[in-house]
N, C-alpha and C positions, 0 to 999 in steps of 0.2 A: 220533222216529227216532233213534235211539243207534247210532253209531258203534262198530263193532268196533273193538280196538284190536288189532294183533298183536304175538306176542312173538317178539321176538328172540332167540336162545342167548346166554348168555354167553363163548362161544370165537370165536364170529361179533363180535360185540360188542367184542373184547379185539383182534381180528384188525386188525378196520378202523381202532380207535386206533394201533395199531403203524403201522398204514400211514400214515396223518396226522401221525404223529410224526417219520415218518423223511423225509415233504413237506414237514414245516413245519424240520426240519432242513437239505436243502439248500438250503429259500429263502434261511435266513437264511444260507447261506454266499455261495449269487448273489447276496445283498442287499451284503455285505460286498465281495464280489468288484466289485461294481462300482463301489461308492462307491471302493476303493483304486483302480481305474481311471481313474475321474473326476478327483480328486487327480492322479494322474499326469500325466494327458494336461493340464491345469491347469498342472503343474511345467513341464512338457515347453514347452508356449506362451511361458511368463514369461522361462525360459531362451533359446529361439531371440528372444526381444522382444530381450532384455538381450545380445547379441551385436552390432548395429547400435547406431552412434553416435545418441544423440535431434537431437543437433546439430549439422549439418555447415556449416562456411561457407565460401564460395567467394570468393576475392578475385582479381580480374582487373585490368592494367593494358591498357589497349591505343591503339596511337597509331598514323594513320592520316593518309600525307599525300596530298592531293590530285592533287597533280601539274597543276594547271591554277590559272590565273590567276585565275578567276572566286570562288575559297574554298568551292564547293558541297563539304560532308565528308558523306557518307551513310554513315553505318554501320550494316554487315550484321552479324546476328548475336546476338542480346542486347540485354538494356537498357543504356542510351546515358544518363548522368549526368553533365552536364561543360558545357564551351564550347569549341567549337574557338578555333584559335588563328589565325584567315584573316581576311579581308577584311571578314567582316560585324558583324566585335565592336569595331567605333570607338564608343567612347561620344559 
């Protein structure tokens, strides 16, 4: 059993290249199009990164008196590095 084969015109033929020609034309503009996008939006991150400091330091002094006899110093607020200066630090 042998297959027919059919023919095609050659204006048919010429037609449907044109039209694949002018497909594979704008892909390759959206292909371009979007990679220049990508890049951007790229640029766009690095720039708003590169606006905040990487490094901020914060330096606090803070002195806190009890007002009572006993030296209990509680401090509210933050981390707490030091020794009071009260009742409990007799060596």
């Amino acid at each position: 059993m042998e297959e027919k084969q059919e023919m095609i015109s050659y204006f048919a033929h010429e037609g449907m290249m044109a039209r694949m020609e002018r497909t594979n034309h704008r892909l390759w503009i959206v292909v371009i199009i979007l990679i220049v996008c990508l890049v951007g939006t790229n640029l766009a991150w690095i720039l708003y990164e590169r606006q905040f400091e990487s490094y901020s330091e914060t330096t606090q002094e803070v002195t806190q008196d009890t007002g009572t006899g006993n030296g209990t110093n509680n401090f509210v607020g933050g981390d707490y590095y030091g020794e009071t200066d009260g009742q409990n630090n007799n060596p």
